[in-house]
Each structure stands twice: as structure tokens, then as C-alpha cells.
Backbone as JSON Lines, residues from 0, in Angstrom:
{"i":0,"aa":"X","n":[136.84,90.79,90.59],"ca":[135.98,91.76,89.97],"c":[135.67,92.93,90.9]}
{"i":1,"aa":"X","n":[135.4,92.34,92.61],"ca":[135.03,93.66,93.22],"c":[135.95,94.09,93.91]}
{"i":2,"aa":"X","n":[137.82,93.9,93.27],"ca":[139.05,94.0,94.15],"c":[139.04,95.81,94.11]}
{"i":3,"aa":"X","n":[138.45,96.69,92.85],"ca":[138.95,97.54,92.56],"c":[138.7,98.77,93.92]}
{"i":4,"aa":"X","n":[137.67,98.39,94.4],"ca":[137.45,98.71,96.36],"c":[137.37,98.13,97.25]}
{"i":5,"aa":"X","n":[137.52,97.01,97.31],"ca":[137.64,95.93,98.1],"c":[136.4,95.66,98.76]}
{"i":6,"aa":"X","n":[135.51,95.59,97.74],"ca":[134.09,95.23,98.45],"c":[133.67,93.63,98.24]}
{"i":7,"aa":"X","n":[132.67,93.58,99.28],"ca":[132.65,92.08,98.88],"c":[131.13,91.79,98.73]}
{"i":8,"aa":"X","n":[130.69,90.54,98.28],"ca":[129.34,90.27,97.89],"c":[128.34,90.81,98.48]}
{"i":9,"aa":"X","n":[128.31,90.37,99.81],"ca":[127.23,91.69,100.46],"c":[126.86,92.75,100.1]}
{"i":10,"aa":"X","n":[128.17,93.47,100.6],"ca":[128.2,94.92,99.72],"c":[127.73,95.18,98.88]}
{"i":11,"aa":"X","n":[128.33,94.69,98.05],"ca":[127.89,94.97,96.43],"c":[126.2,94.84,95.73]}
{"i":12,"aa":"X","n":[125.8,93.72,96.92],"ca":[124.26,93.78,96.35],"c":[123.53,94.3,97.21]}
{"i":13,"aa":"X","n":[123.77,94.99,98.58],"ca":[123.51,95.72,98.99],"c":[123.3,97.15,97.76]}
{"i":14,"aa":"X","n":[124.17,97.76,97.42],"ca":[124.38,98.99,96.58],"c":[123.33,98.39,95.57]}
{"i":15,"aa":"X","n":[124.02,97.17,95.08],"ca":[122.78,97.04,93.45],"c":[121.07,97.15,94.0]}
{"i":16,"aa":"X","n":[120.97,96.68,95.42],"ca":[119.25,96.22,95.55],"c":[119.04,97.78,95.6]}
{"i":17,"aa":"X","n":[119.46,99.01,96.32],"ca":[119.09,100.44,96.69],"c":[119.06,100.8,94.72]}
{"i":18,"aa":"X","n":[120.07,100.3,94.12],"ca":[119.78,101.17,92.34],"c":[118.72,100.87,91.86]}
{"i":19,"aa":"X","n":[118.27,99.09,92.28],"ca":[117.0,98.63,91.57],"c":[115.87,99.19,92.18]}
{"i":20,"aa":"X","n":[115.76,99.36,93.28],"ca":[114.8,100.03,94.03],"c":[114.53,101.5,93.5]}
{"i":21,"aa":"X","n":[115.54,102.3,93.27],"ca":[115.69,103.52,92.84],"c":[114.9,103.23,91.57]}
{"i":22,"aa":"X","n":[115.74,102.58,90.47],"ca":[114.75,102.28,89.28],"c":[113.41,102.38,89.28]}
{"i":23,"aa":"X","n":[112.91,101.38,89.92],"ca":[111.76,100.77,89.81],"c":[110.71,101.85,90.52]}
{"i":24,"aa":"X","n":[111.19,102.54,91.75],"ca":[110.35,103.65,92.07],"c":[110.24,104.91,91.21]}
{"i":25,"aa":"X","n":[111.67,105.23,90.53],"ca":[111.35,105.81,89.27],"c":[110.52,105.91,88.07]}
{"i":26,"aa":"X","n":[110.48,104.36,87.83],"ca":[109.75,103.78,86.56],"c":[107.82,104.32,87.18]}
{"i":27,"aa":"X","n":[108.07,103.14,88.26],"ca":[106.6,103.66,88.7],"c":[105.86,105.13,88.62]}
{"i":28,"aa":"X","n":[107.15,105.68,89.11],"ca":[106.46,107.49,89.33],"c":[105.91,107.71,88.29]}
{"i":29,"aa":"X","n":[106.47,107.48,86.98],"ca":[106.73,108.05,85.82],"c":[105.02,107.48,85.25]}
{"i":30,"aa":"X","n":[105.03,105.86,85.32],"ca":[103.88,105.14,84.37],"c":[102.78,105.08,85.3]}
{"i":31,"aa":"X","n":[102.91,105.52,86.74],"ca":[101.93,105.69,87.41],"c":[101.96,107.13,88.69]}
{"i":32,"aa":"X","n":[101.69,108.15,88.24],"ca":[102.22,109.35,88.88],"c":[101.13,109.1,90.41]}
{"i":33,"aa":"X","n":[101.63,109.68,91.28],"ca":[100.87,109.69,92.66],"c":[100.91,111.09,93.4]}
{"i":34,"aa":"X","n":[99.52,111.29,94.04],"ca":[99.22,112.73,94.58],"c":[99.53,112.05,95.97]}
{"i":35,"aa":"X","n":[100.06,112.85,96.39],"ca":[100.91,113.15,97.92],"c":[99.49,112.65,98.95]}
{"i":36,"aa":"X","n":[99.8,112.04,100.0],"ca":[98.47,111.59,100.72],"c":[99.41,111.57,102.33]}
{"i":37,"aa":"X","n":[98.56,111.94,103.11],"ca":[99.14,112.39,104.44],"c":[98.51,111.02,105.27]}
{"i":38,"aa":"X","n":[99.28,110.89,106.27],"ca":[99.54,109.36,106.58],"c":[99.6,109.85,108.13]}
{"i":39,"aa":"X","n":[99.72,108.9,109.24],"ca":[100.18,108.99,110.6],"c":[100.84,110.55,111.01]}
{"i":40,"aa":"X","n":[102.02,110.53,110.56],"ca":[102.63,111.81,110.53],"c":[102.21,113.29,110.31]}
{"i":41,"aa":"X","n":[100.96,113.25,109.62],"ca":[100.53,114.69,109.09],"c":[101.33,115.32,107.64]}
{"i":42,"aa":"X","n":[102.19,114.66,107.79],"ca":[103.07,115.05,106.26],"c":[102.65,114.13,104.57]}
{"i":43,"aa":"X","n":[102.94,115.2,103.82],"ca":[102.67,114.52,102.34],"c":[103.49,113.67,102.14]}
{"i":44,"aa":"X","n":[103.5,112.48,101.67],"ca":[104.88,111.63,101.44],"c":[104.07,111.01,100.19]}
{"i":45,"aa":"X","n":[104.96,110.88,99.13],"ca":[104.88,109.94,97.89],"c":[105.94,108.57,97.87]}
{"i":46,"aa":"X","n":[105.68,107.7,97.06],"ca":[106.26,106.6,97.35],"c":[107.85,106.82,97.9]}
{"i":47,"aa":"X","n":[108.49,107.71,96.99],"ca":[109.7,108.4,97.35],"c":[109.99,108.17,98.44]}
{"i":48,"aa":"X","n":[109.38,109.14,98.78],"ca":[109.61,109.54,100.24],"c":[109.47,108.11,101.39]}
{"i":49,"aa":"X","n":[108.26,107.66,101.41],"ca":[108.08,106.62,102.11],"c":[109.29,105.65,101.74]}
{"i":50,"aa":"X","n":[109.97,105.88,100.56],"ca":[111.25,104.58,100.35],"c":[112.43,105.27,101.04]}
{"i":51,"aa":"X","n":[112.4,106.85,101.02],"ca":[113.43,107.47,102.09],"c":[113.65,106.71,103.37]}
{"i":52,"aa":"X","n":[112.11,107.44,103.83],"ca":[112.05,107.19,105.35],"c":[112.36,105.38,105.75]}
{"i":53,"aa":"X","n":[111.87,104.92,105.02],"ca":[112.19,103.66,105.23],"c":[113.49,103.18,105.15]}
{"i":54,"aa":"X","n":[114.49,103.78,104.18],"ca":[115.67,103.0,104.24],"c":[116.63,103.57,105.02]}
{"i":55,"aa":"X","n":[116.14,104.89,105.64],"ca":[117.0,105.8,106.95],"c":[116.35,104.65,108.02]}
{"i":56,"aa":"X","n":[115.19,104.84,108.37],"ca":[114.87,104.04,109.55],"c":[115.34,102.77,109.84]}
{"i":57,"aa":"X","n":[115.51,101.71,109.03],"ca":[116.12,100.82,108.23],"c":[117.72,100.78,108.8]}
{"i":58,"aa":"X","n":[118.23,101.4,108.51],"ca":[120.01,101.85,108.89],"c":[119.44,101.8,110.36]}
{"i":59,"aa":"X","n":[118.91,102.98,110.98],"ca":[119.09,103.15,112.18],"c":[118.86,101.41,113.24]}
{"i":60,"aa":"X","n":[117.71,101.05,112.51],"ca":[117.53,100.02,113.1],"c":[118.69,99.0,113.16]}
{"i":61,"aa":"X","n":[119.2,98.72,112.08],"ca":[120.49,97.57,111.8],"c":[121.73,98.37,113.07]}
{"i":62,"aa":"X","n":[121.72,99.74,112.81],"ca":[122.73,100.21,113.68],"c":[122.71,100.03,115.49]}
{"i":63,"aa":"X","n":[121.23,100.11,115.64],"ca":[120.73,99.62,117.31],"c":[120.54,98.36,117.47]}
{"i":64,"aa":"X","n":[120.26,97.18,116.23],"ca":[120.89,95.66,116.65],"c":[121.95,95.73,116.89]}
{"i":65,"aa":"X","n":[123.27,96.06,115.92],"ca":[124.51,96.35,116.21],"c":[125.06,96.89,117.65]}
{"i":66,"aa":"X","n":[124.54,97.56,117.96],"ca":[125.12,97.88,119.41],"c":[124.17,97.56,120.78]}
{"i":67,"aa":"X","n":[123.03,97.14,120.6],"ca":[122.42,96.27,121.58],"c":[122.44,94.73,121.89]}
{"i":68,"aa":"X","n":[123.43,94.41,120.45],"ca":[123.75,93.05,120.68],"c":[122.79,92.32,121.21]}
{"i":69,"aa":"X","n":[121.48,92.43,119.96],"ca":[120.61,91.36,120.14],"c":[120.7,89.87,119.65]}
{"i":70,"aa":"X","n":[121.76,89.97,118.86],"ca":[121.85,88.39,117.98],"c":[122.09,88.65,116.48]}
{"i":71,"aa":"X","n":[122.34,87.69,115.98],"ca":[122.11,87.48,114.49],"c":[121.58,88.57,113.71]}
{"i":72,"aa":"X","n":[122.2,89.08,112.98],"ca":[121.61,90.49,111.67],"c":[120.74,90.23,111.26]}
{"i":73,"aa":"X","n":[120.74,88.73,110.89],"ca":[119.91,88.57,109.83],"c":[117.75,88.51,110.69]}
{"i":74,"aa":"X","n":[117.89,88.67,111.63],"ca":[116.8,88.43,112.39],"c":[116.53,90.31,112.47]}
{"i":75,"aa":"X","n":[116.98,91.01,112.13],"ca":[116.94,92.84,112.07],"c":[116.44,92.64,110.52]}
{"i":76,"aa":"X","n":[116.91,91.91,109.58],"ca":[116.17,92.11,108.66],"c":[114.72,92.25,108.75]}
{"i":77,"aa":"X","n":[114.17,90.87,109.69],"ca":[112.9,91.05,109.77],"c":[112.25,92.17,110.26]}
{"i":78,"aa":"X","n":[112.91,92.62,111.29],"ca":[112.4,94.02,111.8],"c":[112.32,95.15,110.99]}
{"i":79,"aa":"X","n":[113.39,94.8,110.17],"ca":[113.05,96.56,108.82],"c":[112.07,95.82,107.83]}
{"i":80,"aa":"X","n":[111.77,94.61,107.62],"ca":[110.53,94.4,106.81],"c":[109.47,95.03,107.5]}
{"i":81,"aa":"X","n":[109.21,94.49,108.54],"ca":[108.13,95.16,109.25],"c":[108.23,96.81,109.57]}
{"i":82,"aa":"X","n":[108.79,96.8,109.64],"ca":[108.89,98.53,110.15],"c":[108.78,99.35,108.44]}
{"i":83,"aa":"X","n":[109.45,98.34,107.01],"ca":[108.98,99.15,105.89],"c":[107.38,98.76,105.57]}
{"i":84,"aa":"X","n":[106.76,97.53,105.8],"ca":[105.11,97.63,105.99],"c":[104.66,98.52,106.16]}
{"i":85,"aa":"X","n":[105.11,98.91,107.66],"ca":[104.45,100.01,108.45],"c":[104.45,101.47,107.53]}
{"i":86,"aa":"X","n":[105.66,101.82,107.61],"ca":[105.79,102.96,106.79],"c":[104.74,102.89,105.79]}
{"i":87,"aa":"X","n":[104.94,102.23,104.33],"ca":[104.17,102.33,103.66],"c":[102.54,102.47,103.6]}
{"i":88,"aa":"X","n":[102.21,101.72,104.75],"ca":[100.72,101.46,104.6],"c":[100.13,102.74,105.33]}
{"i":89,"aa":"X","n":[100.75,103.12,106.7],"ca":[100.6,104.34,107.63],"c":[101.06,105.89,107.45]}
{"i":90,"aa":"X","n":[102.24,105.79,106.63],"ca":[102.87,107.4,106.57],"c":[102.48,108.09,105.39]}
């Protein structure tokens, strides 16, 4: 099924969790609109945004386990949970 790019399960729900996320922050905007509120940074950020910054920061982080060769990926997950906490509650 996922021969037609040669992606494999990971992948693939990787891409689907970022559409549902997209959705669902969509849906929200829409049935619950939000005024911009300035956080740590000094900047306006709406959920949007805070799901930006988070899933750039997010990459970067997986990319500096990756080459600091701290161990296991799956232990960087925990670190972008925490680091998307942060975002949200602070920026």
C-alpha cells in the first residue's frame, strides 16, 4: 500500500499525526477563536503558531539527538514532549 514511495509505517504516521494535528488545530480555531497573548518571547503567538514553533523545535531537537549520539530516539521523544509543554504554557 505504501510501495507507491517507498515509505514505511513510521513515516506514514508520522505525516498522518502532523494532518490530524493540523485538523484539529483548525477545527479548534474555528469553534473556539483565540486573541493572540504574548508569552516568554514578547511575541503574539496563537495556538498555530505555538504548534509551529513546536514542531520546528521538535525536528531540531530529534536532529541534535541524531548527531550527538545520545541513545535511543525514542527517549528524544520525551524531550520534544517536554519542550512542546513548555512552548505552550510559556510562549
Amino acid at each position: 500500500m505504501l510501495d507507491w514511495m517507498a515509505w514505511t509505517w513510521p513515516t506514514a504516521s508520522f505525516f498522518l499525526i502532523i494532518a490530524a494535528l493540523l485538523v484539529t488545530f483548525t477545527t479548534l480555531a474555528i469553534k473556539f477563536p483565540e486573541v493572540p497573548r504574548k508569552g516568554v518571547l514578547r511575541i503574539e503567538t496563537t495556538r498555530g503558531d505555538r504548534l509551529f514553533i513546536t514542531l520546528l523545535g521538535s525536528a531540531f531537537i530529534n536532529l541534535a539527538w541524531l548527531g550527538a549520539g545520545f541513545g535511543p530516539q525514542p527517549y528524544a521523544l520525551i524531550v520534544c514532549l517536554v519542550y512542546a509543554a513548555a512552548v505552550f504554557r510559556w510562549v
